[in-house]
C-alpha positions as CSV (number, residue, x, y, z in Angstrom):
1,X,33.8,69.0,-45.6
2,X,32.5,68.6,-42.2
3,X,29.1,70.3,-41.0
4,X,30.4,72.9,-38.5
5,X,30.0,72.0,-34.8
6,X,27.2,72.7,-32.6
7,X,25.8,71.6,-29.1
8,X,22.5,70.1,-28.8
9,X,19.3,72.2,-28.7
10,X,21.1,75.5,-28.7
11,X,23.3,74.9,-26.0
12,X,26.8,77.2,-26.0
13,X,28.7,74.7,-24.1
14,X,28.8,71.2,-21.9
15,X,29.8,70.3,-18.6
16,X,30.7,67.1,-17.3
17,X,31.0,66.6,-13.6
18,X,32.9,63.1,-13.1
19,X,33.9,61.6,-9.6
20,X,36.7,59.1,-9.2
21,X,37.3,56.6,-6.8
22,X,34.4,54.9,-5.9
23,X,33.8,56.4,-2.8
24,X,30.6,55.9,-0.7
25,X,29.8,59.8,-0.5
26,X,29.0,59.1,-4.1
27,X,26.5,57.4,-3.2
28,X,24.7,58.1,-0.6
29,X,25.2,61.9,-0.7
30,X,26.2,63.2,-4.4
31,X,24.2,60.8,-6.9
32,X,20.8,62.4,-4.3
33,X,22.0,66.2,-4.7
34,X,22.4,65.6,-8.8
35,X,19.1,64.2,-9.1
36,X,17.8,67.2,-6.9
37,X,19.1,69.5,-9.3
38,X,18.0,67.6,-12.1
39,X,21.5,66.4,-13.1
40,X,23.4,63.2,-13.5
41,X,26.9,62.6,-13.4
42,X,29.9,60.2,-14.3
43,X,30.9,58.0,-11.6
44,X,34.7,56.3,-12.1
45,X,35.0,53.1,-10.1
46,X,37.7,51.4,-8.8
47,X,36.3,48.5,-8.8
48,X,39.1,46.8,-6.0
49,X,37.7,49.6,-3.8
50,X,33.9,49.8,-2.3
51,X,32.5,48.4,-5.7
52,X,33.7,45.1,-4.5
53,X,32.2,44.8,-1.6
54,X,29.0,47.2,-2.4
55,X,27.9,47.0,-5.6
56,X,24.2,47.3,-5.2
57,X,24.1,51.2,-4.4
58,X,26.9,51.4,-7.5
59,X,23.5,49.7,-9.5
60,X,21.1,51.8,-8.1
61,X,22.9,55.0,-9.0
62,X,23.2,53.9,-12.6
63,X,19.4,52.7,-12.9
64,X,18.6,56.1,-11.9
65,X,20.7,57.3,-15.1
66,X,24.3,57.9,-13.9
67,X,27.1,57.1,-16.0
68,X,29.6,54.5,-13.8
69,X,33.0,54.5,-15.5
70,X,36.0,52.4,-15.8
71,X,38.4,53.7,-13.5
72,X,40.5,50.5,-13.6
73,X,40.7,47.2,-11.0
74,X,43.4,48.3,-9.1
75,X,44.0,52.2,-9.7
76,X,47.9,51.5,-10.7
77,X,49.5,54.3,-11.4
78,X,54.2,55.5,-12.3
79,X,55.1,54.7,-8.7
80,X,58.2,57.3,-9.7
81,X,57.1,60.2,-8.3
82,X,57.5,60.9,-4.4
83,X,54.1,61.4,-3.8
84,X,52.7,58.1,-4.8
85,X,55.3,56.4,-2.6
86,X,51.5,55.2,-1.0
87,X,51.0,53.2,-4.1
88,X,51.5,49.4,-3.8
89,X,54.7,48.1,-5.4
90,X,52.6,45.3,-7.1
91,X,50.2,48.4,-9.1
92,X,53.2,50.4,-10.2
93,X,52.4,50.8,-14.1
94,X,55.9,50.9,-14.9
95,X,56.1,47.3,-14.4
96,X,53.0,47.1,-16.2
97,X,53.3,45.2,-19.7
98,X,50.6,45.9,-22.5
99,X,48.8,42.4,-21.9
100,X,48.4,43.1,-17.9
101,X,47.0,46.0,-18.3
102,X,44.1,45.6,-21.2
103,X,42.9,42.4,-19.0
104,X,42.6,44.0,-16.0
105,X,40.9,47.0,-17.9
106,X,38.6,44.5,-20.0
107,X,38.0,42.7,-16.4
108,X,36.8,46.0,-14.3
109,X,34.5,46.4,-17.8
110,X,33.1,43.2,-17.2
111,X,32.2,44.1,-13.8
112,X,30.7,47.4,-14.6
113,X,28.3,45.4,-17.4
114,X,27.3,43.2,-14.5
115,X,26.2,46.8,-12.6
116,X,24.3,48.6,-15.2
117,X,24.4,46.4,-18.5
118,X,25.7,48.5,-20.6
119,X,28.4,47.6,-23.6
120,X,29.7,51.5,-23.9
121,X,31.8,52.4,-21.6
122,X,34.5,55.7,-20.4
123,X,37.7,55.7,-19.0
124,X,39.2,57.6,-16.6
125,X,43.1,57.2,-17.0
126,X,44.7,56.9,-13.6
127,X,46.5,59.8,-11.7
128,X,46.9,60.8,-15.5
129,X,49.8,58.5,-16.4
130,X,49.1,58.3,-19.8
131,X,52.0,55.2,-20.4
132,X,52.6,52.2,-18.8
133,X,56.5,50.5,-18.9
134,X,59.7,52.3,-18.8
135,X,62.2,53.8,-20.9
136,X,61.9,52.9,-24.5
137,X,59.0,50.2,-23.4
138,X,56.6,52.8,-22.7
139,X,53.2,52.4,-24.1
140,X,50.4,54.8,-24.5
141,X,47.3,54.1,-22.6
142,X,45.3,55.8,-25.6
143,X,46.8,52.8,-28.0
144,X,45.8,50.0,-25.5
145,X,42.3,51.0,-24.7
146,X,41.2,52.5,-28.2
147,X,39.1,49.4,-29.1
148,X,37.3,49.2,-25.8
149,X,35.9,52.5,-24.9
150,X,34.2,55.4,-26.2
151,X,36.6,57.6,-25.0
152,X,38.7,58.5,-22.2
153,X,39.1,61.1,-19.8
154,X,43.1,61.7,-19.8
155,X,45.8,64.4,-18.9
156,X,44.6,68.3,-18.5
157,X,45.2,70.6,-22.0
158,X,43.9,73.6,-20.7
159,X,40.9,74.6,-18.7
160,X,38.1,73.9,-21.5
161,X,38.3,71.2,-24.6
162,X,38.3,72.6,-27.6
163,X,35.9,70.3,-29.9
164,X,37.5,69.9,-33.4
165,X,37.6,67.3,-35.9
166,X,40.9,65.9,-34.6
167,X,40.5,65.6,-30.8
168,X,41.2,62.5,-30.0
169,X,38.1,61.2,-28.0
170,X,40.8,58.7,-26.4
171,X,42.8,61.2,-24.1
172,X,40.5,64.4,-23.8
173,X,42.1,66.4,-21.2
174,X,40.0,67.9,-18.0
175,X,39.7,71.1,-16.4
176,X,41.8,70.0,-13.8
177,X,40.3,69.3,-9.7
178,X,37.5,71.0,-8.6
179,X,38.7,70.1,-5.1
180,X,39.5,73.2,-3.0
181,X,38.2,75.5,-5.0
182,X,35.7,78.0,-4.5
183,X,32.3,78.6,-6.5
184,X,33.0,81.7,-7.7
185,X,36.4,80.7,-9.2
186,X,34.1,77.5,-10.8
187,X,31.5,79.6,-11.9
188,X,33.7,82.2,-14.0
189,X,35.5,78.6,-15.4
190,X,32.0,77.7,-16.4
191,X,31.6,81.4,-17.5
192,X,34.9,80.8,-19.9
193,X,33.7,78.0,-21.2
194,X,30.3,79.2,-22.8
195,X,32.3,81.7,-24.6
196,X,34.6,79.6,-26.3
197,X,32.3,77.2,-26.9
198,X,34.2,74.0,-25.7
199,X,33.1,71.3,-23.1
200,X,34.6,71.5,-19.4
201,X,35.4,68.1,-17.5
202,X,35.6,68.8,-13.8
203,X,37.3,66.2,-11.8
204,X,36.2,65.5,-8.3
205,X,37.2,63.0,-5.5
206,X,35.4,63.6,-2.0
207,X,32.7,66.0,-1.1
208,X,33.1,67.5,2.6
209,X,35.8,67.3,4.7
210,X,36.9,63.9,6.0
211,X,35.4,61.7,2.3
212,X,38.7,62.0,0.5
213,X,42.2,63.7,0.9
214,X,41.3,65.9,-1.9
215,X,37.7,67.0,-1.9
216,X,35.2,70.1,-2.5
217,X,33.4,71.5,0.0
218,X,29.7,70.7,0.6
219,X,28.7,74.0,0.3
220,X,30.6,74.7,-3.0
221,X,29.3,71.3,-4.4
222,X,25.3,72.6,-3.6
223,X,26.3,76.1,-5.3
224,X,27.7,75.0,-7.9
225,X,24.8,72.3,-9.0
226,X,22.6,74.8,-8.3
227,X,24.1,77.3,-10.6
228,X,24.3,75.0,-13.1
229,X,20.8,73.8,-12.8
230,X,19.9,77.3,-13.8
231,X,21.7,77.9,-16.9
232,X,19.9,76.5,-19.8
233,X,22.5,77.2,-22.3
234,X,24.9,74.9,-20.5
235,X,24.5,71.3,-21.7
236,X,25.1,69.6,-18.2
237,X,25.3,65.5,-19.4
238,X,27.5,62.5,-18.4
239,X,31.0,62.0,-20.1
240,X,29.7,59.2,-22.4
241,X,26.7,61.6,-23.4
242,X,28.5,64.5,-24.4
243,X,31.8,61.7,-26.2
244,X,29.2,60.2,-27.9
245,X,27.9,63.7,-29.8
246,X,31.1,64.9,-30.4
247,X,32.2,61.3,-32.5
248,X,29.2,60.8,-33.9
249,X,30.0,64.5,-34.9
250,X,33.5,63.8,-36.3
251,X,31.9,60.6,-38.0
252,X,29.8,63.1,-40.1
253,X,26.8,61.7,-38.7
C-alpha cells in the first residue's frame, strides 16, 4: 500500500509557473524578476523561434537554475479550428504521422541538451492538441512521448491537479492562462489550491502589453511573485522539480 502523499518540508501545496514560446521577455525581463523573488521557473522553447537564433541568454537562464522545456521545433498544432487559420499548412498535426513527430520532438531535445546539459526533460504539449492524425489515425501525444520525458504539461482538468497514484505524469492538465487575469483572482486560485492540497500549473505567454497576443500584466506578474515569495507553505519549484516528487512518489520511493 502506498505511503500517503505529502509535499516537501511541510509544504500544503506547489506552484509551477511555466512560460511558453520562447519569447525574449523571458529573458531579459521574467527569468531577473523570479530570481529577485527568489523563484525559478519553467521556460518552454520553441526552439524554430528566438532559441535558434539566440540561444546563449536561453543558457544563461538555465545555468542560473531555470528549467527550459521542450515546447517542440515547430509549435504544430490541428490546423482545424478557425482560429489557428495563422498556423502554417506544413505544421498542421493532423498531417502529422507518429514518426514525424517523435523526431522532431527528440530533435528540439537535442537542442535543449546542447543549452543546459541536461538528459531530463518536460513537455509542454502544443495549443493542447493532445493527438496528431485524423479520424481513426489519431494518435495520443502521451503514447508517443512516454519514453522521452518526465512528464508533460497537457490539456486543463480543472483549476488544481489532484496528486494520486494514478495521474498520469504524461498529460497533467494546467490551471488554464494566467494572461488577463488579475492578482486577486490568482491569488484566491493559489488560495484553492493550498486547501486541497494539489499542485497549480499556471500557463503564461508574454508579460506586458505588446510581448505576446496573450499576456499578463507587469504589474500582476510583480504581485503575484511577490505574494508567492511570501508564503512558505507554498512549494514554488519548476515543472520537472515538483514531476519528479510526485513519480518518485508513485514509484514508492
Amino acid at each position: 500500500m502506498a505511503l500517503p502523499f505529502h509535499w516537501p518540508d511541510g509544504r500544503c501545496c506547489a506552484v509551477s509557473l511555466t512560460y511558453d514560446d520562447a519569447l525574449r521577455i523571458h529573458y531579459e525581463f521574467v527569468g531577473p524578476r523570479l530570481e529577485a523573488h527568489g523563484l525559478r521557473g519553467t521556460f518552454y522553447l520553441h526552439i524554430a523561434a528566438d532559441p535558434i537564433e539566440n540561444p546563449a541568454p536561453w543558457r544563461e537562464l538555465a545555468e542560473r537554475g531555470h528549467e527550459l522545456g521542450n515546447h517542440s521545433l515547430f509549435h504544430p498544432c490541428r490546423r482545424s479550428l478557425s482560429r489557428r487559420r495563422w498556423l502554417n499548412k506544413a505544421f498542421d498535426l493532423r498531417d502529422y504521422t507518429p514518426l514525424r513527430f517523435q523526431l522532431e520532438v527528440r530533435a528540439a531535445n537535442g537542442f535543449l541538451h546542447l543549452l543546459d546539459g541536461k538528459t531530463e526533460r518536460t513537455y509542454a504539449i502544443t495549443c493542447g492538441d493532445t493527438r496528431i492524425g485524423r479520424c481513426w489515425n489519431k494518435k495520443r501525444v502521451c503514447d508517443l512521448i512516454r519514453n522521452d520525458f518526465v512528464a508533460a504539461r497537457g490539456t486543463r482538468v480543472g483549476r488544481t491537479t489532484v496528486v494520486s497514484p494514478s495521474l498520469d505524469l504524461m498529460n497533467v492538465g494546467s490551471s488554464g492562462s494566467a494572461d488577463g487575469r488579475t492578482f486577486d483572482d490568482l491569488r484566491d486560485e493559489v488560495c484553492k489550491a493550498r486547501e486541497q492540497g494539489g499542485w497549480l500549473i499556471y500557463v503564461i505567454h508574454g508579460v506586458g502589453r505588446g510581448t505576446h497576443p496573450s499576456f499578463v500584466e507587469k504589474e500582476v506578474h510583480e504581485q503575484l511573485l511577490s505574494w508567492l515569495a511570501c508564503q512558505s507553505q507554498i512549494w514554488v519549484r519548476p515543472f520537472i522539480d515538483v514531476a519528479n516528487w510526485i513519480r518518485e512518489w508513485q514509484q514508492g520511493k
